[in-house]
Each structure stands twice: as C-alpha cells, then as structure tokens.
C-alpha positions as a Markdown table, in Angstrom:
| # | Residue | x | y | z |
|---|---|---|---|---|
| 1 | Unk | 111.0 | -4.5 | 15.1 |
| 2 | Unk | 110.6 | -1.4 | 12.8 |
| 3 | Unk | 108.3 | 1.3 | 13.6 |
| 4 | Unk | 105.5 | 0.2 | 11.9 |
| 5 | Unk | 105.6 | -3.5 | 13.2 |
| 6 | Unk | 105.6 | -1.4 | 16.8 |
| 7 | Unk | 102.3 | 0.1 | 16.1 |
| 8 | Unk | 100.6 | -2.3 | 14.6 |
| 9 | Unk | 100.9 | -4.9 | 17.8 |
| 10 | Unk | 99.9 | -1.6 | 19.7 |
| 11 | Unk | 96.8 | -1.3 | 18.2 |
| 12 | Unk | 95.9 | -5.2 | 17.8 |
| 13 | Unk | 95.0 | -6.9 | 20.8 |
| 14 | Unk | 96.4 | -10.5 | 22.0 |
| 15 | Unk | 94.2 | -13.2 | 20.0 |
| 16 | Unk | 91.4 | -14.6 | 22.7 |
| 17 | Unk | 92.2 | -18.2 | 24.7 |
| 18 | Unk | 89.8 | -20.9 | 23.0 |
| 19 | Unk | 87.7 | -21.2 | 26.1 |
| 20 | Unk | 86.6 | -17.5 | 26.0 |
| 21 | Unk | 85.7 | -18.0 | 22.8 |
| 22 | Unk | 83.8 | -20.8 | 23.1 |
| 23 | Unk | 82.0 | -19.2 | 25.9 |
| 24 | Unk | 80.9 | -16.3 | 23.5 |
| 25 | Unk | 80.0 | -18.6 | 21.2 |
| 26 | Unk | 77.1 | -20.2 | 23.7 |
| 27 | Unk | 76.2 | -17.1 | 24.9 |
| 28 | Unk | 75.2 | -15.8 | 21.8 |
| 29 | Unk | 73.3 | -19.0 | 20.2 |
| 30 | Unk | 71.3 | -18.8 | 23.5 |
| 31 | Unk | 70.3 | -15.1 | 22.9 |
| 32 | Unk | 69.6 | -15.8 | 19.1 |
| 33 | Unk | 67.2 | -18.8 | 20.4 |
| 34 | Unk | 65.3 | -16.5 | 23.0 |
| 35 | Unk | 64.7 | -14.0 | 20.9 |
| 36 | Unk | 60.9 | -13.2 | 19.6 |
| 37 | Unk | 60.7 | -14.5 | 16.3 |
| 38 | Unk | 59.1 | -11.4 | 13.6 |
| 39 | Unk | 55.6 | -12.2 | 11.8 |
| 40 | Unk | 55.0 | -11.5 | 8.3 |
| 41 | Unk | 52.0 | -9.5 | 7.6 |
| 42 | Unk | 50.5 | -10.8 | 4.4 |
| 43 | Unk | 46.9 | -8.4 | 4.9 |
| 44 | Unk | 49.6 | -5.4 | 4.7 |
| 45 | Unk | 50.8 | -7.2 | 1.7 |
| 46 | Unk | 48.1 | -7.7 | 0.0 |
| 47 | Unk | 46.3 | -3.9 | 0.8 |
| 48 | Unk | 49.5 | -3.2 | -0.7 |
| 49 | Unk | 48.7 | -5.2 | -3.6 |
| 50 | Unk | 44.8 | -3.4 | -3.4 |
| 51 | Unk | 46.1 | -0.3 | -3.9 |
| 52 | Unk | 48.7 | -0.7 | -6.7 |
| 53 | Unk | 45.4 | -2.9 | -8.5 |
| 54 | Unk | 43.5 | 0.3 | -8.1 |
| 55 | Unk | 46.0 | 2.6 | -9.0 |
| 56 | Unk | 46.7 | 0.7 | -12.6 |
| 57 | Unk | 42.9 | 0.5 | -13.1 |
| 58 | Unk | 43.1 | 4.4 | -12.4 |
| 59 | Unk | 45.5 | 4.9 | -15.0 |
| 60 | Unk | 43.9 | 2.5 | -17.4 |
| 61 | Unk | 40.7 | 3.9 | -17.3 |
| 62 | Unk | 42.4 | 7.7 | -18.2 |
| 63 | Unk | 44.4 | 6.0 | -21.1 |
| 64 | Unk | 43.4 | 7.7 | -24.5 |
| 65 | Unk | 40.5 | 5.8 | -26.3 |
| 66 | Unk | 39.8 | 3.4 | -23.2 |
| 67 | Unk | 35.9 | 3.3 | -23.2 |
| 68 | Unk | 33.8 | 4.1 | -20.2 |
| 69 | Unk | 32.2 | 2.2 | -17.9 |
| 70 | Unk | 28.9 | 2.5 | -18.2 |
| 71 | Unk | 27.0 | 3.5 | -14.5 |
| 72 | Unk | 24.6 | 0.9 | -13.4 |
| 73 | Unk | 21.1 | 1.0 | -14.4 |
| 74 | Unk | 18.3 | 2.5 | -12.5 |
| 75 | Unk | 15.2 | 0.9 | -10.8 |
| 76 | Unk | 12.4 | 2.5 | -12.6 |
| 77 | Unk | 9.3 | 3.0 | -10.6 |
| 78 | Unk | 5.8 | 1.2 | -12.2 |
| 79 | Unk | 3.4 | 3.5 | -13.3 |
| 80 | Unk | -0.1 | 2.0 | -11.4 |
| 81 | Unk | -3.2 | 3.6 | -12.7 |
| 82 | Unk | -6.4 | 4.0 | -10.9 |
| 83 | Unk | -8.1 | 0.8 | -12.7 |
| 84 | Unk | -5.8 | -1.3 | -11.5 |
| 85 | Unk | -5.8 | 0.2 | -7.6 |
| 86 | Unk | -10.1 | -0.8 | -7.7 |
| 87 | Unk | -9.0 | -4.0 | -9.6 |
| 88 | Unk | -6.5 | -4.7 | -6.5 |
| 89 | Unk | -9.4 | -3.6 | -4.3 |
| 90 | Unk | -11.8 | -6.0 | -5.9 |
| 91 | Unk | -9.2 | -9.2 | -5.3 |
| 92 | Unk | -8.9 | -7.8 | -1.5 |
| 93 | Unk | -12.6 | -7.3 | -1.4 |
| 94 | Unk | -13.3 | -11.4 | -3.2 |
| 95 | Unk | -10.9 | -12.6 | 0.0 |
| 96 | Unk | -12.7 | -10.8 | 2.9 |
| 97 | Unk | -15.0 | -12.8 | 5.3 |
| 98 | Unk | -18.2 | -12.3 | 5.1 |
| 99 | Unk | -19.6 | -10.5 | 8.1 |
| 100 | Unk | -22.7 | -11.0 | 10.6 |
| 101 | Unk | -25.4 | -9.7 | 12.8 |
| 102 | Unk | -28.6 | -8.6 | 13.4 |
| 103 | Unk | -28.3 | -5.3 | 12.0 |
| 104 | Unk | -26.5 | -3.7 | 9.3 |
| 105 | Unk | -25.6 | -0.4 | 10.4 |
| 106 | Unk | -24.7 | 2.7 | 7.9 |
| 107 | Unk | -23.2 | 5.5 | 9.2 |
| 108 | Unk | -22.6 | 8.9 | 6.8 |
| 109 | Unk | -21.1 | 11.8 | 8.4 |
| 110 | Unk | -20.6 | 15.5 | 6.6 |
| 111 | Unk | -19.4 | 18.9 | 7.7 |
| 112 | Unk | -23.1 | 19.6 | 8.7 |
| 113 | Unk | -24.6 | 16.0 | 8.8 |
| 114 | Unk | -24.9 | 13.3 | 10.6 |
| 115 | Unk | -27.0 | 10.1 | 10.4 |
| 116 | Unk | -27.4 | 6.3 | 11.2 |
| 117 | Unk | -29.3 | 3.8 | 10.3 |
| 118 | Unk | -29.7 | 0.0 | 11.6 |
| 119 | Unk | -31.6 | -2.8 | 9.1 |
| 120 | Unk | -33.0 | -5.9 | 10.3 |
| 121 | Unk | -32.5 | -9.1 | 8.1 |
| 122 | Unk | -36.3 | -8.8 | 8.2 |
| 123 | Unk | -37.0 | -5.5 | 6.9 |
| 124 | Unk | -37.2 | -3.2 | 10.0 |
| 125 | Unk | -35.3 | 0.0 | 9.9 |
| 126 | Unk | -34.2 | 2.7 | 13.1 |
| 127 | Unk | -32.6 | 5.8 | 12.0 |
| 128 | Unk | -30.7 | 8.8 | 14.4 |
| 129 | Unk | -30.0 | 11.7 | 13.5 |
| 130 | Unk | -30.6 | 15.3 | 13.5 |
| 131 | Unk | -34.7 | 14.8 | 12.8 |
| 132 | Unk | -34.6 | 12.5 | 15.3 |
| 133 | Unk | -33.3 | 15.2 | 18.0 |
| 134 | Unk | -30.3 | 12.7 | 18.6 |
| 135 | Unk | -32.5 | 9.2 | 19.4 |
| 136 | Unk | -32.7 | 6.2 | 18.1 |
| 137 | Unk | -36.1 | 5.8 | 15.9 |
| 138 | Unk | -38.4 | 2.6 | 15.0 |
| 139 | Unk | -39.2 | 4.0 | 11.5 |
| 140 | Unk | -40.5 | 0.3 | 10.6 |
| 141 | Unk | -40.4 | -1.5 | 7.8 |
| 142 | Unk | -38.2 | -0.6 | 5.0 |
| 143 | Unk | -36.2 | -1.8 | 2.5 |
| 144 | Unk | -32.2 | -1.6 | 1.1 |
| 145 | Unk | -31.5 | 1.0 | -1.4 |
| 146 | Unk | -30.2 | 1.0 | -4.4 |
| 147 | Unk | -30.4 | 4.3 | -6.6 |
| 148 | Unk | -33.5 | 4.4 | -8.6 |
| 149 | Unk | -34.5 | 1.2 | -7.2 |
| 150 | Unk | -34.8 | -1.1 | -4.2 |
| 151 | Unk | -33.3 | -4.3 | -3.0 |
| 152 | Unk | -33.9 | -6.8 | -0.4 |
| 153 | Unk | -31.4 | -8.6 | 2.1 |
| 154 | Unk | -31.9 | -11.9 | 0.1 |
| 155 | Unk | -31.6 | -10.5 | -3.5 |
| 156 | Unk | -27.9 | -8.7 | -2.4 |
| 157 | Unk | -26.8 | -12.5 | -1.7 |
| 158 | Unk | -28.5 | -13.8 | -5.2 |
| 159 | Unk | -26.7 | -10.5 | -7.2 |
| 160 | Unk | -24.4 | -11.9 | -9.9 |
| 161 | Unk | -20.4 | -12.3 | -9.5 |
| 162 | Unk | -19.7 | -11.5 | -13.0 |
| 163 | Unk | -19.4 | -7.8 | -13.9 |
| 164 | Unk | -20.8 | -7.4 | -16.9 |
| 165 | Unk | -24.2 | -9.9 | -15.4 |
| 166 | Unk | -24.1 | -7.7 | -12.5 |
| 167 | Unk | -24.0 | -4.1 | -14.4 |
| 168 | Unk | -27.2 | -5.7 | -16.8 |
| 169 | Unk | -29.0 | -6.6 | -13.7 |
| 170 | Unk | -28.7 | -3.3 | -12.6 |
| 171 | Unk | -29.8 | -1.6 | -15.4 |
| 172 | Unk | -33.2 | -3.8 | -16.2 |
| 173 | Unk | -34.2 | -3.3 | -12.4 |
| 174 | Unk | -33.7 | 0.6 | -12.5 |
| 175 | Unk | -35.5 | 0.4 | -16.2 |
| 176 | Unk | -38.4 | -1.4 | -14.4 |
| 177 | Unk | -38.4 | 0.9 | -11.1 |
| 178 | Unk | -40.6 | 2.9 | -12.5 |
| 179 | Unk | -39.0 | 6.0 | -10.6 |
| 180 | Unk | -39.1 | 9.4 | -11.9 |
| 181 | Unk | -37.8 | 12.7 | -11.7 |
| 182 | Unk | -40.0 | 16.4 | -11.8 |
| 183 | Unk | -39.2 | 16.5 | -15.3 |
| 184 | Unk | -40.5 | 13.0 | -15.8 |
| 185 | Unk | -39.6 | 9.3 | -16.6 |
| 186 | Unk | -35.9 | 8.8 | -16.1 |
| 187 | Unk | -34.0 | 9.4 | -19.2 |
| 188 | Unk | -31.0 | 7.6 | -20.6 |
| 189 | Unk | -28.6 | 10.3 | -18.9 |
| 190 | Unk | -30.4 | 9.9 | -15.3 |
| 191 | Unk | -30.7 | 5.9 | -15.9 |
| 192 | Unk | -26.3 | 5.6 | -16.7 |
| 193 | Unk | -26.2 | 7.9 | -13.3 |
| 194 | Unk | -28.4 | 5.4 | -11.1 |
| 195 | Unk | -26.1 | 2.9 | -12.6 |
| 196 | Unk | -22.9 | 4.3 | -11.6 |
| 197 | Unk | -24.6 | 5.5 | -8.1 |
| 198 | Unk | -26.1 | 2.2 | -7.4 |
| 199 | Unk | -22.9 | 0.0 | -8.1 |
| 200 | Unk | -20.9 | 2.6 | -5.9 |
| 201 | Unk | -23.8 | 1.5 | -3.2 |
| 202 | Unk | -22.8 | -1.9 | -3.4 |
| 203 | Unk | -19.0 | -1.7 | -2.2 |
| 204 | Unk | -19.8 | 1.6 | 0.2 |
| 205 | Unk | -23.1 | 1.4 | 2.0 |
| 206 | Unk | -24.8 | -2.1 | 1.5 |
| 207 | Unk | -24.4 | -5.6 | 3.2 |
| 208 | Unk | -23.6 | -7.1 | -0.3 |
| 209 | Unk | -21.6 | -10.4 | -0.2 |
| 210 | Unk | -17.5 | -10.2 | -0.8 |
| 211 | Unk | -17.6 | -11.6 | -4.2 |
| 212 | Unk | -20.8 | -9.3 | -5.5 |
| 213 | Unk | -18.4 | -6.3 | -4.1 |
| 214 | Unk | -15.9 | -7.5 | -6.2 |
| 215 | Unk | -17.9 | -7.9 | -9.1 |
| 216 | Unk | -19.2 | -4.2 | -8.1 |
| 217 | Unk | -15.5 | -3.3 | -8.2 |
| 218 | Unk | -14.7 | -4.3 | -11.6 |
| 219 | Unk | -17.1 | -2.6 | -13.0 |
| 220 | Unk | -16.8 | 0.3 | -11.7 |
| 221 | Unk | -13.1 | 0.3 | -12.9 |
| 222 | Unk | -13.9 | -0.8 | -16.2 |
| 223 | Unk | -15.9 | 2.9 | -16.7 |
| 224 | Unk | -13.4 | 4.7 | -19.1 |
| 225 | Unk | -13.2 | 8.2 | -17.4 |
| 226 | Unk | -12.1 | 6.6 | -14.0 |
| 227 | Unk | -9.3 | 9.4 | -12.9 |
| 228 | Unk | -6.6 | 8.4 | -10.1 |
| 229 | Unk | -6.1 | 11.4 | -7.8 |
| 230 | Unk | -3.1 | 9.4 | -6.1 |
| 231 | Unk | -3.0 | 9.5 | -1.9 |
| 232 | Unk | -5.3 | 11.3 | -0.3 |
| 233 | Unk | -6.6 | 11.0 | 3.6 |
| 234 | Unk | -8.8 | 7.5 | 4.1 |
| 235 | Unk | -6.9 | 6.1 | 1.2 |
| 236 | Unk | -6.6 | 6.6 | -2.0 |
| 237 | Unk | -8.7 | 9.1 | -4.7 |
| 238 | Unk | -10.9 | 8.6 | -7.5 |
| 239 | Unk | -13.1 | 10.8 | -9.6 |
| 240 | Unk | -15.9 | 9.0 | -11.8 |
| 241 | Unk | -17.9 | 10.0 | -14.8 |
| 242 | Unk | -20.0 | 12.7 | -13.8 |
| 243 | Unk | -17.5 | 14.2 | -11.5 |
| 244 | Unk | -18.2 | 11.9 | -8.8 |
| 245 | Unk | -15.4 | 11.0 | -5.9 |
| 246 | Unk | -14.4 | 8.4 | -4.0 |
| 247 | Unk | -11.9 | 7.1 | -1.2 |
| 248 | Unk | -10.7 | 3.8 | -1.4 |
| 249 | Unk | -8.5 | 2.1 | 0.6 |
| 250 | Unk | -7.0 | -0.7 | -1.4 |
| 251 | Unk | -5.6 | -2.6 | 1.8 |
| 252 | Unk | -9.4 | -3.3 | 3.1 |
| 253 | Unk | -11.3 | -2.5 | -0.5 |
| 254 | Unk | -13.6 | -0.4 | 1.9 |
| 255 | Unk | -14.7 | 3.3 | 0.4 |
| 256 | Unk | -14.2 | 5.7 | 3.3 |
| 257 | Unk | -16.0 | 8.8 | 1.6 |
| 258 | Unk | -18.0 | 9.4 | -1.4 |
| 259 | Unk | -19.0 | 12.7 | -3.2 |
| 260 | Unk | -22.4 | 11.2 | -3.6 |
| 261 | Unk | -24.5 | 8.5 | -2.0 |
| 262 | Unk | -27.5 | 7.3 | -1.7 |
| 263 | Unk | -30.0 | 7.6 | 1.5 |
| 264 | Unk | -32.2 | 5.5 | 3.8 |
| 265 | Unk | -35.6 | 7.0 | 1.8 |
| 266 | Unk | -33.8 | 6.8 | -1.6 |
| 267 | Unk | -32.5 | 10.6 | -1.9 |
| 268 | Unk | -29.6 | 11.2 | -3.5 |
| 269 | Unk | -27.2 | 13.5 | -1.5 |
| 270 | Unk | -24.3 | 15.4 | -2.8 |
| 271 | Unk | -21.7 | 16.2 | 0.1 |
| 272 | Unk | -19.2 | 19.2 | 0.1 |
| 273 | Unk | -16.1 | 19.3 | 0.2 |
| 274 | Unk | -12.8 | 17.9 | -1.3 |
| 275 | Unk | -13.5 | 14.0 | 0.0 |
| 276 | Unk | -17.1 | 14.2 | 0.2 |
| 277 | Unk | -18.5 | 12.3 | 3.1 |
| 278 | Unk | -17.4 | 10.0 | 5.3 |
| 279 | Unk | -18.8 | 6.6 | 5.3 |
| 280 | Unk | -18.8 | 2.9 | 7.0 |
| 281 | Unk | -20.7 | 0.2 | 7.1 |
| 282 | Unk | -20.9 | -3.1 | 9.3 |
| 283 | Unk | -22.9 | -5.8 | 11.0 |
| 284 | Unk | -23.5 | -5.5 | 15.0 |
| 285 | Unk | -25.4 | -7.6 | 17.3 |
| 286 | Unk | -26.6 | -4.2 | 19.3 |
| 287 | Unk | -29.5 | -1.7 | 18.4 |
| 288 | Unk | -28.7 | 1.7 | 20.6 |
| 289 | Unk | -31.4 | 3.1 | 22.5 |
C-alpha cells in the first residue's frame, strides 16, 4: 500500500452492516411521516397578485397619451322654490283629519299682545285678553272673520275646493261687504289686499275644512311675488305681495306666525318683528273660566 492508498482508508470509514442501515432507513421514513405538513397561502398569493395589478394600472395610467379617468359625477342638490313648499303644504293640508269640538279656539301672541278667543258652532264668542284684565269674557254673539267680510261656520264647510272658484268667491263677497275705509269705499288696491288677507285667514286662523285649506294654499302660491326666505324658526319663510310674511311649516301645512292677521272684530293688525306673530288654531271641548 502506497502512501496515498494509506490515507485514503484513513480518512474513509468501514462501509455500515446492512442491518444499521436498514435501521436508519425506518427511522427516518418515520420522522418524514410525523412531521407537520406546510400550507400554501393562496390570500398571500393573490394580495401579491393585488398589488402587482395595481402597480401595472399605476404605470398605465402615467404612460404618455393614456387618457384620464374621468372622477365620478356629483349629486346635485334640487333647487325647491317657495311655490312649491305651499304646494307641498296644500297636499299635507288635503290629507289631515278634520278636527272637532265645541269651540274653535284662536290664539295670537306678539311681543306686547296677547289674546284668545273661543267660537261656538252657534255663533257665541268669549275673548281673554289684556281688555279683559286676564278673564275669560261672554262677548255674545258673533261671527267668523274674513278680511273685509264675514263668514259663518256652515259657509267655511260649503267654500269651494278649486282655487281659482275659491279666490272668485272671495272677491264677490268682499265686493258685496259693503265695508269701507276713512277715505271711503274700498278701492281696487284695498279689495286685492282683503283678498290676499282673507285667504291667508283661511289656512292660519279659521276652522275651514282640509280640502278648502288646500284650495287656500294654492292660491296663495299661485300669487307671482311669493319670495322663499328658506328656514326660519316655526318652519319655513314667506314674504307676499305687499310685504306680507308668513311661517309655514310644510310637515303639518300649519302657519305658525303671520306679519298680518285679521282680528275677532274685523281689525286688521300688523305685528312687529322679523316673524310677526305667533298663531294657532284648534277645536277643544273646554271653555276656561
């Protein structure tokens, strides 16, 4: 044996019997059998695939001459004018139930005034208020007003539906009123006033029937100089020919304040103020004492 055959059987060990190699064998298939097995992860697989999708659209879009995508459009608000809040008002004021009682009581309230009064289906009136030193007064009977003109309980349920038959009732019964002012007979200015005043009675201050309040409504929104003043406390704002102004809230079609209404003797009072006075209106089965 030369040196290099010595070294070589030096540094080789002695080939293993069979059964030690067998044994090995088993051992290791066992181990490879118990151990855990590793899961693929396709969700890491496909963010992966995400991303790269979003990167390439990245560089797409900042390609020379790729067009741009255009942003999504806007919701643009709808412009509602203040003929179609009264019109809304008029629907909400057709569908109400109509109320009862024995008395229709009107209360108006200013920065300096206060009154009530109570009607009787059969013509009786009580007022309170300041000239009544706080009590409730029998001031007998009396009828409903309307500016320029009067009205009874069973007339308001007869009134027409219709605007336009409503608005030329109106006009023939304050043309045959007969009422005047210092200057003299009513003229054609003071007669389109009455008009306006007496169909803003109708949905404010008197016990007329839903659809007649509707009707009342309507025409009072058909008037071309009807200005929206948007939100305001009570509702919503309104100024009418002759500067005139009402609250309305569209969500009962009550008016909560008026500039200008109409009293239990037939004066016409003009309140103060921004919102004018405060009004309501509604049946009751009790007559304070």
């Amino acid at each position: 044996m030369n040196d290099l055959q010595t070294l070589r059987a030096a540094l080789i060990a002695d080939e293993p019997a069979q059964d030690v190699v067998d044994r090995s064998r088993h051992r290791l298939r066992n181990r490879m059998l118990a151990a855990p097995r590793r899961r693929v992860r396709p969700l890491a697989l496909g963010a992966g695939l995400v991303a790269a999708a979003a990167a390439a659209a990245v560089v797409v879009a900042t390609l020379p001459g790729t067009p741009a995508q255009a942003p999504p459009p806007q919701a643009v608000a709808p412009v509602v004018t203040g003929q179609q809040v009264l019109l809304a008002a008029a629907t909400v004021a057709e569908k109400a139930t109509a109320g009862t009682g024995k008395y229709w009581h009107i209360k108006t309230a200013t920065d300096t005034l206060v009154y009530e009064t109570w009607f009787s289906s059969d013509g009786h009136l009580w007022f309170r208020g300041e000239k009544s030193g706080g009590r409730v007064m029998s001031l007998g009977p009396a009828p409903l007003r309307l500016a320029g003109t009067t009205v009874t309980f069973e007339q308001l349920q007869a009134l027409p539906t219709d605007p336009a038959a409503l608005r030329d009732w109106l006009v023939n019964a304050i043309a045959h009123s007969g009422a005047r002012t210092s200057a003299g007979p009513y003229t054609a200015a003071d007669q389109q006033r009455e008009l306006l005043l007496s169909t803003v009675s109708l949905v404010s201050t008197l016990p007329a029937p839903p659809a007649v309040r509707a009707a009342a409504f309507r025409s009072i929104a058909a008037y071309p100089d009807v200005k929206d003043l948007g939100p305001v406390p009570g509702g919503r704002g309104f100024q009418l020919p002759g500067d005139y102004r009402l609250v309305v809230d569209p969500a009962t079609g009550r008016i909560n304040h008026t500039s200008m209404y109409v009293s239990w003797d037939g004066g016409i009072y003009v309140a103060s103020g921004p919102q004018g006075a405060q009004v309501s209106s509604e049946w009751t089965d009790t007559l304070p004492k």
